[in-house]
C-alpha positions as CSV (number, residue, x, y, z in Angstrom):
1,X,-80.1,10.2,-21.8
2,X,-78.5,12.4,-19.3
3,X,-74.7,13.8,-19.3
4,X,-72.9,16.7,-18.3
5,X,-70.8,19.6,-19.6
6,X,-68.8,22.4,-18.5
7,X,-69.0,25.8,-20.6
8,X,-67.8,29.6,-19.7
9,X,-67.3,28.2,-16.3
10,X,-71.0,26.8,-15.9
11,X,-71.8,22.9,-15.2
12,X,-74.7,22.6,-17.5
13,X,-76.6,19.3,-17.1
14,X,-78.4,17.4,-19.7
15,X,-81.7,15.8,-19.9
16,X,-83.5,14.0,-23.2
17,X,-86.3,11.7,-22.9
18,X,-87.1,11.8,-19.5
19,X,-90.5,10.1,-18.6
20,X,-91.2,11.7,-15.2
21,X,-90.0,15.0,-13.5
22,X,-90.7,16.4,-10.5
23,X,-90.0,19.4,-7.9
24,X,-88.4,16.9,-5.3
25,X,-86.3,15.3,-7.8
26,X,-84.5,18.4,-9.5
27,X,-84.6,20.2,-6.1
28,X,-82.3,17.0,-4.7
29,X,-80.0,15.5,-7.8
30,X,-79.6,18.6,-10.2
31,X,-79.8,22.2,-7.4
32,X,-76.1,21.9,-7.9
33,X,-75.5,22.4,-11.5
34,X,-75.7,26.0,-13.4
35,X,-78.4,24.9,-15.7
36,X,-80.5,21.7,-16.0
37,X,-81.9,21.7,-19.8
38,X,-84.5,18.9,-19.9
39,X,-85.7,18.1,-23.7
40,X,-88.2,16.0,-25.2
41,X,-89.8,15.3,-21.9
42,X,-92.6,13.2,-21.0
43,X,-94.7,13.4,-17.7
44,X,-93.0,16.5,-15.6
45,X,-94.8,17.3,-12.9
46,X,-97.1,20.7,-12.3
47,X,-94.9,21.6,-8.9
48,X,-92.1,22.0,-11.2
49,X,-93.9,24.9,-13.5
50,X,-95.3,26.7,-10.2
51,X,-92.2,26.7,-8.5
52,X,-89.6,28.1,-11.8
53,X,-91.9,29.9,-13.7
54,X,-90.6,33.6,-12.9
55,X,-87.4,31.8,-14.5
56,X,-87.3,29.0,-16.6
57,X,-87.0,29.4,-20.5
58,X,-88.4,27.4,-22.7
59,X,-86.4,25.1,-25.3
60,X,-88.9,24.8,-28.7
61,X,-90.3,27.9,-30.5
62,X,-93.4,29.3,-28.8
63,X,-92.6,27.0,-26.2
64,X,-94.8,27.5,-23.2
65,X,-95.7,25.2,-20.2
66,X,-98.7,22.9,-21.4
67,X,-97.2,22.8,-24.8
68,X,-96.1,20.0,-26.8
69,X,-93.6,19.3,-29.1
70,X,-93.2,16.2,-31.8
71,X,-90.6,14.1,-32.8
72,X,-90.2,11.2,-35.6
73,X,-89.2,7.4,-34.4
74,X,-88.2,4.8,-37.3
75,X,-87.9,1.4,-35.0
76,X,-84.6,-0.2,-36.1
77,X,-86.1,-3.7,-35.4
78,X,-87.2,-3.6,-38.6
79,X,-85.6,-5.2,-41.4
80,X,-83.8,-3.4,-44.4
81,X,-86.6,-4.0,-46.7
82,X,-89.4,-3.6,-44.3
83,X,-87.4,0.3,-43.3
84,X,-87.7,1.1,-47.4
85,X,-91.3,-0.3,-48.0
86,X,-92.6,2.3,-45.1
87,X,-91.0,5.5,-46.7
88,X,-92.9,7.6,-48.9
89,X,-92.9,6.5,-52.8
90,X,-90.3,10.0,-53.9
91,X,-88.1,9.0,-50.8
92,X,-88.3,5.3,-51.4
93,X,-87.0,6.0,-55.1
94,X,-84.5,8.5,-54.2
95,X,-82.7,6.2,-51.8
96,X,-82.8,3.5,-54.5
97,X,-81.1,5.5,-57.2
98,X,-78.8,6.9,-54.8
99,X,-77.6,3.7,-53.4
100,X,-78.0,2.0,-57.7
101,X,-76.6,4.9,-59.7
102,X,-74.9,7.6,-58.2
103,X,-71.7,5.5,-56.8
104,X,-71.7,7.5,-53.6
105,X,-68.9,6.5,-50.7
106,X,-69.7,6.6,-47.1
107,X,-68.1,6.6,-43.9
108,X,-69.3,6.1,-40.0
109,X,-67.3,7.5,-37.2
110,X,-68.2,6.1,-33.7
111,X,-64.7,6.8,-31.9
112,X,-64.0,10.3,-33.0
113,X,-60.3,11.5,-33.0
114,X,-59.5,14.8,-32.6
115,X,-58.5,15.7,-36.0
116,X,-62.2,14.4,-37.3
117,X,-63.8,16.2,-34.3
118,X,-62.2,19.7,-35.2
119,X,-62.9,18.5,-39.1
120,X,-66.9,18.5,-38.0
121,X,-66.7,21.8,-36.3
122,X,-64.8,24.0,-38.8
123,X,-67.4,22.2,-41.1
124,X,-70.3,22.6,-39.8
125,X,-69.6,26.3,-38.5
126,X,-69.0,27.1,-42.3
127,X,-72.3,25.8,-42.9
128,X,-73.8,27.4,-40.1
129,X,-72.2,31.1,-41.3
130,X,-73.8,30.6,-45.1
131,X,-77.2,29.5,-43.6
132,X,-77.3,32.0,-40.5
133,X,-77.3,30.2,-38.2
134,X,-75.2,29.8,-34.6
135,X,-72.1,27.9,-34.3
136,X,-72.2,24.4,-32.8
137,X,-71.6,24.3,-28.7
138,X,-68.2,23.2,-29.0
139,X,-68.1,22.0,-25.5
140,X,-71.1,19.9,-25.4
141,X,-70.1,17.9,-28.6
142,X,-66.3,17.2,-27.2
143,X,-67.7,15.9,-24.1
144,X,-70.6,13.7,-25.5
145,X,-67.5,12.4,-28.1
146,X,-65.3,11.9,-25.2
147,X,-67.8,9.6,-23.8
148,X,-68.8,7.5,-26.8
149,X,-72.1,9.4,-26.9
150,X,-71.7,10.7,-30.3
151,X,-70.9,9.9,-34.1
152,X,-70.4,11.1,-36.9
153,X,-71.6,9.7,-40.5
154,X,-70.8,11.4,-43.8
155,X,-71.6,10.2,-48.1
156,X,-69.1,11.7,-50.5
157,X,-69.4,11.4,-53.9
158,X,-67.9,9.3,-56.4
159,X,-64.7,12.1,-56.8
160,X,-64.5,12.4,-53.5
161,X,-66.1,15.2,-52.8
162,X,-67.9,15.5,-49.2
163,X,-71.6,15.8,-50.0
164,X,-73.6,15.3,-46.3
165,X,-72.7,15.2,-43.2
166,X,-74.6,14.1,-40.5
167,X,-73.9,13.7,-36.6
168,X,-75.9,12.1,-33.6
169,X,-76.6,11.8,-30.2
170,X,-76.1,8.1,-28.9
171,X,-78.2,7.1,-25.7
172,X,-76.6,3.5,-25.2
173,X,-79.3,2.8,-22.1
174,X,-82.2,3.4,-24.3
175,X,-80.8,2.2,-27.7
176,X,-81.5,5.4,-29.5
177,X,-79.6,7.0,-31.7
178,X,-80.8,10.8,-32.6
179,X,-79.6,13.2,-35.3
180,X,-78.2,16.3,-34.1
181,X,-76.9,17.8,-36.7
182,X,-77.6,17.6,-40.9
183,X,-75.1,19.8,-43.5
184,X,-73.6,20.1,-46.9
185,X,-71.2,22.7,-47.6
186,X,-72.8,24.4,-51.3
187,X,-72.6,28.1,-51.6
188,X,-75.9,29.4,-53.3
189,X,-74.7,29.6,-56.8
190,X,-73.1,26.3,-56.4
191,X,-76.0,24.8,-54.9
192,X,-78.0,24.4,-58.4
193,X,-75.6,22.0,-60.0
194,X,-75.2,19.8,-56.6
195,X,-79.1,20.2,-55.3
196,X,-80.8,17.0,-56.9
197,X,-77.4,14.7,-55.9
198,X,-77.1,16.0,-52.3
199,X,-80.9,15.7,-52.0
200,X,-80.4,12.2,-53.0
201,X,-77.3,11.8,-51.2
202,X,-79.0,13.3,-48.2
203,X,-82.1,10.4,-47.8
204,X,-79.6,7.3,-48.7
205,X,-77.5,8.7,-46.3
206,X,-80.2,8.4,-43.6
207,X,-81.1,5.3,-44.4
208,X,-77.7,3.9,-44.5
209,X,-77.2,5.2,-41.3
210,X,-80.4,3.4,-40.0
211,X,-79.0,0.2,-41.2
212,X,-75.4,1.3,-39.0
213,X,-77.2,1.7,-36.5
214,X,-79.3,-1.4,-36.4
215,X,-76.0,-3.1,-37.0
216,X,-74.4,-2.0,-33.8
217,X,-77.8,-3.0,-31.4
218,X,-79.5,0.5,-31.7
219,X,-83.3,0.1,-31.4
220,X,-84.4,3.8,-32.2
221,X,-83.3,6.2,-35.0
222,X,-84.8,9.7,-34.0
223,X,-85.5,12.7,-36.3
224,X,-85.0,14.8,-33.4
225,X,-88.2,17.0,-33.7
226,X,-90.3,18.2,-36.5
227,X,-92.2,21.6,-36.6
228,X,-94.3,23.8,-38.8
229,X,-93.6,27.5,-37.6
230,X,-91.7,28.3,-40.6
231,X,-91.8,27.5,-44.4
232,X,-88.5,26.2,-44.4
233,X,-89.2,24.2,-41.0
234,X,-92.0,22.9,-42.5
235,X,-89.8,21.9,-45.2
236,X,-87.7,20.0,-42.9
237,X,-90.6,18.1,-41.2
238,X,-91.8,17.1,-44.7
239,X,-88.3,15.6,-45.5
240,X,-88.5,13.2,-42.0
241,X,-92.3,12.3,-42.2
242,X,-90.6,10.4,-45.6
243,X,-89.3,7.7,-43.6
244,X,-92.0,7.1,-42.2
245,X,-91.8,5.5,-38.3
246,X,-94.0,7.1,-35.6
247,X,-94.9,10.8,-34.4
248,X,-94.0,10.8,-30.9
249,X,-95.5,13.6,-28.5
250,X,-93.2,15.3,-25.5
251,X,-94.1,18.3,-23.2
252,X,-92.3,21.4,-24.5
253,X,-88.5,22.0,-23.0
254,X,-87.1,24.2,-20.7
255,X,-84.0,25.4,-19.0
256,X,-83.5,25.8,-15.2
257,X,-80.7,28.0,-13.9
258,X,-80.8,25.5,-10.6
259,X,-77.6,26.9,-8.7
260,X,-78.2,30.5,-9.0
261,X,-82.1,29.9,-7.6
262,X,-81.0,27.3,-4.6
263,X,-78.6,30.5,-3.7
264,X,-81.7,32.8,-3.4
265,X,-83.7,29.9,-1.7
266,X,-81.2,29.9,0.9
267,X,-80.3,33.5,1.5
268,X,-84.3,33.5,1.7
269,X,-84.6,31.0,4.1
270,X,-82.0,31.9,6.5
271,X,-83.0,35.4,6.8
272,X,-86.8,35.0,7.4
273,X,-86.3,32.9,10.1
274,X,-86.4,36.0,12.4
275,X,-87.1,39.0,10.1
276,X,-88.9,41.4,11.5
277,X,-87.7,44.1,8.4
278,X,-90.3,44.9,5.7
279,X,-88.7,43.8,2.9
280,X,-88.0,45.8,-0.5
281,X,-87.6,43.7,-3.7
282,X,-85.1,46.0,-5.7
283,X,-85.4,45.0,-9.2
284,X,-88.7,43.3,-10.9
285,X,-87.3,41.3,-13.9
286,X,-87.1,37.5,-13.7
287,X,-85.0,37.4,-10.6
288,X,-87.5,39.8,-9.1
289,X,-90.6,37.6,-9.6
290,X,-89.1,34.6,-8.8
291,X,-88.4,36.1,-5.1
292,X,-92.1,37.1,-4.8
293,X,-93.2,34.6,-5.7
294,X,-91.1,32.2,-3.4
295,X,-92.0,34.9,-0.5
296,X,-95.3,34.2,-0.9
297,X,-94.8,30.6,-0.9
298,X,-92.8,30.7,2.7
299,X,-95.9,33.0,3.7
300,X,-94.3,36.2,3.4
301,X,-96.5,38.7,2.6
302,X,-95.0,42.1,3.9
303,X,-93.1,43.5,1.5
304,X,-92.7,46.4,-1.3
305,X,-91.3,46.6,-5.0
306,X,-88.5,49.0,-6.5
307,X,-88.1,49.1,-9.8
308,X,-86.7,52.2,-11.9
309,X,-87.9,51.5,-15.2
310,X,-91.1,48.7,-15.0
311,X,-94.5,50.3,-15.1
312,X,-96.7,48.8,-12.4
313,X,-99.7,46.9,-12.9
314,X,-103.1,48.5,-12.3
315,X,-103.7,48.6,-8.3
316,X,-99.8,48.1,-7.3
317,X,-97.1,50.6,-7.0
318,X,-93.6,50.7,-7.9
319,X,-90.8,52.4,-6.0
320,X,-88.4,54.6,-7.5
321,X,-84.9,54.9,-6.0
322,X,-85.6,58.5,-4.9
323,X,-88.7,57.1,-2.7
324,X,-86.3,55.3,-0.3
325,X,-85.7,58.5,1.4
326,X,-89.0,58.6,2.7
327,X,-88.3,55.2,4.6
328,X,-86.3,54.3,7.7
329,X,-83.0,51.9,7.0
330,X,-83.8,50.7,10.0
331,X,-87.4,49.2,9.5
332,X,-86.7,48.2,6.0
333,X,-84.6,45.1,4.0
334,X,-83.1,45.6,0.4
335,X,-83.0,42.5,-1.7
336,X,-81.0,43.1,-4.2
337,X,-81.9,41.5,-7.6
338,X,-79.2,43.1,-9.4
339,X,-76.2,41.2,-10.7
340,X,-72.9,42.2,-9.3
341,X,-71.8,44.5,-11.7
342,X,-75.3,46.4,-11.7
343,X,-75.0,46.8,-8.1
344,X,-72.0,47.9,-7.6
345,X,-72.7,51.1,-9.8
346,X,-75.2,51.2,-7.6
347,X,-73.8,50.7,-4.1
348,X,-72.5,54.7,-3.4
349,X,-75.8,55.9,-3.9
350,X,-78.0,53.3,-2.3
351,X,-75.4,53.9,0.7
352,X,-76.8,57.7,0.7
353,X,-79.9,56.6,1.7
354,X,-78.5,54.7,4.2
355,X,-78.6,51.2,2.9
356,X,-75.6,49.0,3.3
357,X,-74.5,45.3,2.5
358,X,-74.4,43.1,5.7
359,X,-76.6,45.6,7.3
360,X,-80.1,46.3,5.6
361,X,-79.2,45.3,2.1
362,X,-78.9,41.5,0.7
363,X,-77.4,40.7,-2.8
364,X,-79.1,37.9,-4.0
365,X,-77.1,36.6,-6.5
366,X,-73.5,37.1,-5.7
């Protein structure tokens, strides 16, 4: 499942499921896009980690390269009985009651219109605001809805009141349908007299929404990840192993910022052809390491590190601005790590040591 958004002015590029990754592959289909954020992947190749390591971010908690992550698969090929015999006994019986005795209404939205889209975001950022949480990506939901890749399912009760709320990713090509989002709007001190209905509400709901699903040629109903770092995540992963289906293992996710990295490859590239400068890395964050580290891969070894506020590991040394006095302008390169407005409160006193843009000094990033 793969699709593409636009947000502040970035092209961000989407990846779930993917079964094979590699360095070749992102380097020649994705360098173009702001970020590439690849979840639940399967099979992504080492070269990928050595090369973006100074940079890449990881998607799960604790997330680290060589970690996994789980999700929960219910296979929709199953029939409606066979989908309630696998759940746990407590679900199994919730979902009856609910569907039996608590006259619940609900409602499936496939082609979203804007009035229901903006009724799911105001929703759902009210929830958000009472659990502390972030608000939705507005951005990335109006352009999976614009392209049929989302839905919306909800279960009122028998007043009318709006109990659950549940959204989803749809990947057509793989017949998978994956819940992105789960919310009921209960303030604390409401939530007492509503908890045991919503809870109920809540599991029927899920089921009815497998059946939905099944209805309209989906294969795969997705949980969309379960975890343990938390009591209430735990919670959560206790609620989807109820349905039973299959834990399914991915490599942990990560974020690329691909654009702003095949800028620095190429500025890199074009000016060691002939350098003949010693080169000063100005700035050792992530931007930093990434450049030593893709100096070292072109075989670049000749260079030194400024950096006014990291301490330096045992047996290196890090430059201070006040040490590029002792060097000659002439003998020595500048690459700038800074973003432009960091440099340019910069750029008057680097220029007093006699360091100047299209000279001896290269910004990096802008």
């Amino acid at each position: 499942m793969e699709f593409v958004f636009n947000e502040n002015d970035r092209s961000i590029c989407v990846i779930y499921f993917n079964k094979g990754l590699n360095l070749d592959t992102i380097e020649k289909e994705y360098s173009d896009y702001d970020s590439l954020n690849v979840i639940y992947p399967q099979n992504v190749s080492d070269d990928v980690f050595d090369k973006y390591k100074a940079v890449m971010s990881f998607i799960e908690y604790g997330g680290c390269w060589g970690n996994h992550t789980h999700s929960i698969e219910v296979s929709l090929l199953k029939s409606p009985e066979e989908l309630l015999r696998q759940m746990t006994k407590n679900t199994r019986y919730e979902v009856r009651r609910a569907l039996n005795r608590d006259e619940l209404c609900t409602e499936f939205l496939l082609d979203i219109s804007e009035q229901e889209l903006q009724e799911f975001l105001t929703l759902y950022n009210a929830f958000a605001d009472l659990k502390n949480l972030g608000h939705i990506g507005e951005a990335k939901v109006r352009k999976l809805a614009a392209d049929g890749m989302y839905a919306v399912t909800k279960c009122y009760s028998s007043d009318g009141t709006l109990l659950v709320e549940h959204t989803y990713y749809l990947d057509k090509e793989d017949k998978r349908a994956m819940l992105a989002t789960s919310c009921s709007l209960y303030r604390k001190e409401e939530y007492v007299q509503y908890k045991n209905l919503i809870g109920r509400a809540n599991r029927m709901m899920h089921y009815q929404d497998m059946l939905y699903f099944k209805s309209e040629g989906y294969e795969i109903y997705d949980f969309n990840g379960i975890s343990d770092f938390s009591e209430e995540t735990h919670a959560i992963a206790d609620f989807k192993r109820g349905f039973g289906g299959n834990v399914i293992t991915y490599q942990s996710g990560f974020v690329i910022p691909c654009k702003m990295i095949k800028m620095i490859d190429d500025k890199l590239k074009s000016m060691m052809k002939e350098q003949e400068k010693e080169i000063i890395i100005y700035g050792f964050g992530k931007i930093g390491k990434y450049v030593r580290d893709e100096m070292e891969r072109l075989e670049y070894t000749h260079y030194k590190i400024l950096d006014n506020y990291a301490k330096a590991p045992e047996k290196a040394q890090y430059l201070r601005d006040e040490d590029l006095e002792r060097f000659d302008g002439g003998r020595h390169l500048l690459l700038m790590t800074l973003q432009e407005q960091t440099f340019q409160k910069l750029e008057s006193k680097l220029s007093e040591f006699g360091y100047f843009r299209d000279k001896n000094l290269v910004t990096l990033l802008f």
